[in-house]
N, C-alpha and C positions, 0 to 999 in steps of 0.2 A: 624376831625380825620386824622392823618397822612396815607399816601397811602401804608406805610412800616409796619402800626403797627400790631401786631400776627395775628387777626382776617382778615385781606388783603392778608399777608402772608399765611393764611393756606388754605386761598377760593385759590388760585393758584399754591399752592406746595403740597397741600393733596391730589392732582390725582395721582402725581408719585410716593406716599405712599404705597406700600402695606401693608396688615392686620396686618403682620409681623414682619413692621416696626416701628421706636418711631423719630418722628421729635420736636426738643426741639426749640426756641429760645434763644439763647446766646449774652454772650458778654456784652458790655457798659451800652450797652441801653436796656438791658431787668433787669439788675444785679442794677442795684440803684447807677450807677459809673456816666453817661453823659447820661440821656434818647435822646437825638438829637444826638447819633453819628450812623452812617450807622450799620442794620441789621444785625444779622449774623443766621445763621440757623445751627444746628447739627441734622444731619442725622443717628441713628442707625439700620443696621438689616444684616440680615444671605446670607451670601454668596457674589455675589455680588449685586452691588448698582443696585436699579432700573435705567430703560432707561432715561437719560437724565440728570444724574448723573455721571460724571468723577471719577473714584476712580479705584483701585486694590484691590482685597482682601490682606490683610494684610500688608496693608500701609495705613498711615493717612495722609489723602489728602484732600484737599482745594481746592473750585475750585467757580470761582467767575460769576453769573449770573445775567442777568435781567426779572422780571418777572412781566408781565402785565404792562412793559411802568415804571415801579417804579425805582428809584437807583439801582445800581447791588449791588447783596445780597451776602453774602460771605457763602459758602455753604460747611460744610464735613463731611465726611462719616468716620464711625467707621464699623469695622462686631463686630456679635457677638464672633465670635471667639476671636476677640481681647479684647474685654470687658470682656472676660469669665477668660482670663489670668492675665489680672490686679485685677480681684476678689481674684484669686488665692492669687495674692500679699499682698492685702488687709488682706485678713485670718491672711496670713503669719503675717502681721503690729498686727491684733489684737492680735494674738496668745501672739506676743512679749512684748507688754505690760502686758500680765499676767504674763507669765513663763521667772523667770530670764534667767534659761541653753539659750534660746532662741535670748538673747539681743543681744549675742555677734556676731551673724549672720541678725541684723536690718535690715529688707529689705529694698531697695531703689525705693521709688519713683521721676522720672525725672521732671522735672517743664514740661514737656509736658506733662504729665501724669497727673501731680495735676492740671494743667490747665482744663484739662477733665473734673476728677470726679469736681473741682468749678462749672463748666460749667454743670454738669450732677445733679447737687445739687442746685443751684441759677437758673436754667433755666427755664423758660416757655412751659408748654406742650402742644402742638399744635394738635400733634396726638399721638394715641395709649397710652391711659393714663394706661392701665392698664398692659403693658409693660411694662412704666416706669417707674411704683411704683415697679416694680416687680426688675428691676434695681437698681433703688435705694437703694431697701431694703439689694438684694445682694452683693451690692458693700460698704455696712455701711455707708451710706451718712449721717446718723445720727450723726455719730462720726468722719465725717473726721475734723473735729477742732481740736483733738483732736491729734488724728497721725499727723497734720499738729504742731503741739505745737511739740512733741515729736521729731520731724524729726529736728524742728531747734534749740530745746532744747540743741542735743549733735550736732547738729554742730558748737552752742554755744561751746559748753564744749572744742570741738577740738580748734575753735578760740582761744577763752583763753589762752591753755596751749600754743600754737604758740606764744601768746603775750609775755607770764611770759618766753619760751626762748629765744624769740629775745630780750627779755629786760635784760636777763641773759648774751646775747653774748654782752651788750653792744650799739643793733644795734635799736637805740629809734626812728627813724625813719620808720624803717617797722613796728615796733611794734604801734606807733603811726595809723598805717594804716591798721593792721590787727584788733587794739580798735576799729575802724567803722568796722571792719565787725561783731566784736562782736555787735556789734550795730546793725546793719542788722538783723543779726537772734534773737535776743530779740525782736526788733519790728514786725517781722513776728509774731515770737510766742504770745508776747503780742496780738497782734490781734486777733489768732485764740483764745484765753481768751472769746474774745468777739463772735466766733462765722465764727469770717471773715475768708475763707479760699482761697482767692485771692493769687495765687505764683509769682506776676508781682511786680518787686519790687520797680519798678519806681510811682506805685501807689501807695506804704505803706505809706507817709508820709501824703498825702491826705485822705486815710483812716483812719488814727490815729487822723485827726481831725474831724473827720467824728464821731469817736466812744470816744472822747476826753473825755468827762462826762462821757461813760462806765469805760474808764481806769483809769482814775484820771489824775486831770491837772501834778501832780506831777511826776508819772509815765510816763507820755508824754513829759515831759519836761527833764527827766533824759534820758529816751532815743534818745531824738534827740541831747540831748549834746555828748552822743557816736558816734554820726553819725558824729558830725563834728568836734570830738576832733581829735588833733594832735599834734605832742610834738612841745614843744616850750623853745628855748634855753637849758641853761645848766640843767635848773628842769626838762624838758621835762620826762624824765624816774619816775620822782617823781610824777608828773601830772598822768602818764596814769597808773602806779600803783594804786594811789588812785580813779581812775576814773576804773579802774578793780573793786576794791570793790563797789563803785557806781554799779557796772554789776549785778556783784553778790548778791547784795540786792535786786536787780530789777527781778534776775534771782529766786529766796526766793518766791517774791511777786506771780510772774508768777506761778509756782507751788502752791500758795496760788488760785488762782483764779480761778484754773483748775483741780479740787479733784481726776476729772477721772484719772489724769496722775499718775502712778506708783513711788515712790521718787524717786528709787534704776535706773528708766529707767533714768531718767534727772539728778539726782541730784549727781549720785556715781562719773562721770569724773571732776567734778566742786569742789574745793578745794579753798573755800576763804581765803582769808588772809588779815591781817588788813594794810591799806595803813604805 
């Protein structure tokens, strides 16, 4: 048994726990990404951090230890006050996929933020289990695949239309380059289809072969051709037009594969058109 694995970890770091608080393990190697990469531990509870814990209330802080002789563990502290405000947002996220009026005000969540609830959803519960079902529940970790589709749905939608203008100005080179980011946020949302709601993007591509057989080789293959399309000579604008409608078909399937998602949320800024 490794000297780092949850149960080592929580015989040394459950004293500094109060009743109050929910200690999760995170990260690499609890999440099913690199089980051999170093520890990391998530600390939630009210007010400030227990003694021996570096942190401020109302700042997300990291703070790097060693405990019982093992590798230094990467250790941060959330309050609840801060959890209690990203619920808030969270509402706001579900609200918005019901009620149209609602859309045009889509709340944002920051990749620090979705780093979190991943981390507060794929995590291991070490202590105070019955906090952090209580967590989970209010934070709808159930459904963050879900807001996580919808979030890169229209940022999909926004890439796009940046493409079809720079391809309007002429200018086939940025367009070329704004087609990967449409690519980017396809492949995010493709993911969360599957459930994955990792916002690190340097891992999606790893992930997508990880869930290859969930998405379909086809689907996987269509979006890593946007990832590395780029215009090329005098076709180039003609390339990444037709490789748009490639998008948008993918963009089709994505809202096929994910019922919860609203059409009207994802589908209303996305206007195909035939190459």
């Amino acid at each position: 048994m490794r000297n780092d694995d949850p149960k080592t970890l929580a015989r040394h770091i459950v004293p500094l726990v109060r009743p109050s608080d929910v200690l999760f393990a995170v990260g690499p190697a609890f999440d099913g990404r690199d089980p051999w990469a170093a520890p990391q531990l998530l600390l939630i509870g009210p007010g400030q951090p227990p003694r021996g814990v570096t942190a401020t209330v109302g700042a997300m802080r990291w703070g790097t230890y060693s405990v019982a002789g093992s590798d230094p563990v990467r250790l941060g502290f959330w309050t609840s006050q801060e959890l209690s405000a990203i619920a808030e947002t969270v509402e706001h996220l579900a609200l918005a996929a019901r009620v149209p009026a609602v859309r045009a005000h889509f709340p944002r969540l920051d990749t620090g933020t979705r780093k979190l609830l991943h981390d507060l959803r794929r995590g291991e519960v070490l202590a105070g289990a019955s906090e952090a079902a209580l967590w989970r529940e209010r934070l709808g970790l159930d459904q963050l695949h879900v807001y996580v589709a919808a979030i890169h749905l229209r940022r999909f939608a926004a890439r796009r239309r940046q493409a079809e203008g720079l391809l309007d100005d002429g200018d086939v080179e940025d367009a070329g380059w704004m087609l990967s980011e449409c690519g980017a946020e396809l492949l995010a949302a493709l993911l969360a289809t599957t459930g994955e709601t990792n916002p690190r993007r340097h891992w999606h591509p790893r992930l997508l072969r990880l869930h290859e057989k969930t998405v379909g080789a086809d689907e996987a293959a269509c979006v890593l051709r946007l990832l590395r399309h780029g215009p090329c000579g005098r076709d180039g604008a003609d390339a990444i037009r037709a490789a748009l409608w490639d998008a948008d078909r993918l963009h089709a399937q994505i809202l096929r594969r994910c019922p919860s998602l609203p059409d009207s949320s994802a589908r209303s800024a996305t206007v195909a058109r035939n190459p």
